[in-house]
MARMAR-408954 format. One record per residue (C-alpha): residue in three letters; z, x, y. Coordinates in steps of 0.001 Angstrom, whole numbers. Each point is the difference from the previous one (the first is absolute). Layout:
MARMAR-408954
REC / resn / z / x / y
REC / ALA / Z / X / Y
...
***
This chain:
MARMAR-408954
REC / resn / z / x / y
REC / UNK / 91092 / 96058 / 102932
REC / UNK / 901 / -3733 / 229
REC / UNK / 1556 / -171 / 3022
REC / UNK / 1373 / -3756 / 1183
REC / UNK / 1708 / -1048 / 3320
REC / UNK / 3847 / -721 / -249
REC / UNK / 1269 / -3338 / 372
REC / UNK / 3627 / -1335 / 971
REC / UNK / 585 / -139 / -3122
REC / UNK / -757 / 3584 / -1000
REC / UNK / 1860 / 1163 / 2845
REC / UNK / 3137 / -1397 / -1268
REC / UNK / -291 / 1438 / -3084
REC / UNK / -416 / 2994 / 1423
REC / UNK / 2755 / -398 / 2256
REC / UNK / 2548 / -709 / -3592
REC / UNK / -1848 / 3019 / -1523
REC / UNK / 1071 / 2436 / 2415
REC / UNK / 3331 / -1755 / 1130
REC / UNK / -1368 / -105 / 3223
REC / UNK / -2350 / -1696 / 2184
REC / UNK / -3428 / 1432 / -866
REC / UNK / -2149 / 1771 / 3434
REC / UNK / -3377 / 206 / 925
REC / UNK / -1592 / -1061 / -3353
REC / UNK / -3936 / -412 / 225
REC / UNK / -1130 / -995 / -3152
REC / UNK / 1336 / -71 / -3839
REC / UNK / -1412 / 2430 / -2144
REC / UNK / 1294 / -523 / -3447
REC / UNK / 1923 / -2884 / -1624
REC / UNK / 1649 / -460 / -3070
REC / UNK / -1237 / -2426 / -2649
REC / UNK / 2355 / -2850 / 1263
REC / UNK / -1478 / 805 / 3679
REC / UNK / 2479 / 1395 / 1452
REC / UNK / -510 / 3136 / 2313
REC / UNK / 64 / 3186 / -1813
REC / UNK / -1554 / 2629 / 3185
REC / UNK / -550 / -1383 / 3395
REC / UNK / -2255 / 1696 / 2531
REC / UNK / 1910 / 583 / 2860
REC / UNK / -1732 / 1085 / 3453
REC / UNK / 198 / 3556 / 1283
REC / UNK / 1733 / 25 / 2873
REC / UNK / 2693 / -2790 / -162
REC / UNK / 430 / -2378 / 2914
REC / UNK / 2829 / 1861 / 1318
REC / UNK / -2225 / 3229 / 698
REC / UNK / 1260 / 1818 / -3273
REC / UNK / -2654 / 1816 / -1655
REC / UNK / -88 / -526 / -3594
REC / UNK / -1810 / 1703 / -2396
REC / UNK / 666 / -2218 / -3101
REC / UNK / -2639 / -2661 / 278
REC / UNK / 362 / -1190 / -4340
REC / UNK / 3125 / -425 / -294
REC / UNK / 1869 / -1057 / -3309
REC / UNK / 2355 / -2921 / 434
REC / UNK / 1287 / -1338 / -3300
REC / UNK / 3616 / 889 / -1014
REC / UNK / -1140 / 333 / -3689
REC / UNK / -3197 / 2856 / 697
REC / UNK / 2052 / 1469 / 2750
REC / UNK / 2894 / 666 / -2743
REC / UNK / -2261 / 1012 / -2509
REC / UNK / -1753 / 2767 / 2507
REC / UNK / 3623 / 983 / 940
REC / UNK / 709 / 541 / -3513
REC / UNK / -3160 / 2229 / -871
REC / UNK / 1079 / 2360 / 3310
REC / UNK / 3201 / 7 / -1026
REC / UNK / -1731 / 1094 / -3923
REC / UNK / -1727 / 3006 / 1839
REC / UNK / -3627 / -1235 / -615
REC / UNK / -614 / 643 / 3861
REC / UNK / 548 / 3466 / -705
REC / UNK / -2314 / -367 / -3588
REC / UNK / -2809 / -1537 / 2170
REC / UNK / 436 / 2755 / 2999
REC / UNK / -693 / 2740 / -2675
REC / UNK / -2787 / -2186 / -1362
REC / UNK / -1388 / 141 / 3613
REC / UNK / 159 / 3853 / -200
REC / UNK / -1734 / 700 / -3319
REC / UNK / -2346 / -3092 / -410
REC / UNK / -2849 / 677 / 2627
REC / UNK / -1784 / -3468 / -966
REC / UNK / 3132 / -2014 / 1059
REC / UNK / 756 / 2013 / 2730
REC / UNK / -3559 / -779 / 1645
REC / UNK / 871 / -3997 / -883
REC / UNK / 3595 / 609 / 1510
REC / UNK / -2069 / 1082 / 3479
REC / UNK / -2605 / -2742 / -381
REC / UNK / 2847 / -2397 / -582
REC / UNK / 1557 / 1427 / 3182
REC / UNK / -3446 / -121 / 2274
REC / UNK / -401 / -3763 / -1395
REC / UNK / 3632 / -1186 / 965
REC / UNK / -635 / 1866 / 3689
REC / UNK / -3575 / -1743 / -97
REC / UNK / 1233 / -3871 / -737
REC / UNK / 2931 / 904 / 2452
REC / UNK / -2200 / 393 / 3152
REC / UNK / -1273 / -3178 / -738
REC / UNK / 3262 / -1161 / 1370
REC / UNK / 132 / 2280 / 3218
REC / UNK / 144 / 3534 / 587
REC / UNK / 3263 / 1108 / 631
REC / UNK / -298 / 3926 / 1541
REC / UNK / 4004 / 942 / -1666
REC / UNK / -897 / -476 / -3238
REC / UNK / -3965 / 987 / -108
REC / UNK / -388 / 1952 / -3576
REC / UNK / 2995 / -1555 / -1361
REC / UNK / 111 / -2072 / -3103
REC / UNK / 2453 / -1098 / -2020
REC / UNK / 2220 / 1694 / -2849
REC / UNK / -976 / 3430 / 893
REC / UNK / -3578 / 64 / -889
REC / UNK / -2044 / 1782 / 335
REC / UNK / 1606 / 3411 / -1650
REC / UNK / 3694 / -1651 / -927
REC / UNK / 1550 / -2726 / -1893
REC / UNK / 3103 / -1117 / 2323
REC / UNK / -19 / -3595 / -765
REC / UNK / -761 / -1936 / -3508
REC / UNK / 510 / -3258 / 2067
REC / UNK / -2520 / 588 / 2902
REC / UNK / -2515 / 1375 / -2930
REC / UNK / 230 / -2713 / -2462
REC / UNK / 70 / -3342 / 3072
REC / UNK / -3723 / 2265 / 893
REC / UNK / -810 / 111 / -3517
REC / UNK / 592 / -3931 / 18
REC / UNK / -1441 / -1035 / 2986
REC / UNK / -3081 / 2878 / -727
REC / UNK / -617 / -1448 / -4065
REC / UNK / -220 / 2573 / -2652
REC / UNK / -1931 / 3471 / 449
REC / UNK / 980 / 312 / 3508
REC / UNK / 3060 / 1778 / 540
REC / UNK / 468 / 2003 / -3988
REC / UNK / 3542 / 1017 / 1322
REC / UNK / 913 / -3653 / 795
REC / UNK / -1799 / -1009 / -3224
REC / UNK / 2188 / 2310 / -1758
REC / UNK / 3150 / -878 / 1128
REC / UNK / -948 / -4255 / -894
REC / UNK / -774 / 870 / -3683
REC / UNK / 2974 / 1958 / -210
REC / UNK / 2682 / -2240 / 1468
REC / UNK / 1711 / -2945 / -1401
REC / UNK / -1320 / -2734 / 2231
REC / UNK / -3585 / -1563 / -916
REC / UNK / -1998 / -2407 / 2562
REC / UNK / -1298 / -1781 / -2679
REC / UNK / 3699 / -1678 / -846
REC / UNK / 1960 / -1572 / 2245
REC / UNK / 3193 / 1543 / 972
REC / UNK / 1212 / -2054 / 3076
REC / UNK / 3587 / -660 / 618
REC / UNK / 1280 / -3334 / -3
REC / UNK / 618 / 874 / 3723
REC / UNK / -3368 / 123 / 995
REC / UNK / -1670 / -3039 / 1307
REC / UNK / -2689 / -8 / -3493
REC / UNK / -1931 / -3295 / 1451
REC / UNK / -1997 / 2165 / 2591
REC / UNK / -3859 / -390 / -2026
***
């Protein structure tokens, strides 16, 4: 995991990512080629008091559409059943799951969410998005599910598909 601290700069982008002004961000965990955020690492219990769960959490328009695309496909369901029959990814699904709950606490404990991941691991596949920002921020062999769902979509990290809109001179 290459984990670096978020400037200004990343925090704007960010912010013109999500069409909003980005919250609680500790650290970026995965960038696109141009630099650019891809999943930011966002604390786990956000400075209003909310508890939130989703500490890698995808950010750029173009992935997020591609996931989005993939539920709408039905591979969450193709994945789910994979969980069911395919005892070797199942065990990395719940090793995935204890890692994600393991790097979390490094951030603080936070008692409403204790055993809760992201993207319905350990026994589900709820969320393609939550999976594939852990698979990101993780690297390959981590999270299969999130793995999965990365080789299968449209997007790739490795070229860059930033909108115009997004500040690009962030590196």
């Amino acid at each position: 995991m290459s984990l670096t601290p978020a400037t200004e700069a990343d925090i704007r982008s960010v912010s013109l990512q999500l069409q909003r002004e980005a919250r609680d961000i500790v650290a970026i965990a995965a960038r696109c080629v141009c630099g650019n955020p891809i999943v930011v690492q966002t604390k786990p219990r956000l400075s209003d008091g909310t508890p939130f769960p989703t500490m890698y959490y995808l950010t750029l328009p173009a992935a997020t559409a591609a996931l989005s695309r993939l539920e709408a496909d039905g591979v969450m369901v193709q994945l789910q059943d994979r969980l069911a029959t395919d005892e070797e990814f199942a065990k990395h699904y719940l090793n995935a799951h204890q890692q994600y709950l393991a790097d979390r606490a490094k951030l603080g404990e936070v008692p409403e969410i204790e055993g809760i991941s992201a993207g319905g691991m350990p026994t589900r596949v709820k969320c393609l998005h939550a999976l594939a920002g852990h698979a990101l921020a993780a690297g390959p062999g981590v999270n299969l599910v999130g793995d999965a769902a990365l080789e299968l979509c449209s997007w790739k990290q490795n070229v860059c598909q930033c909108k115009p809109a997004i500040d690009v001179d962030v590196v």
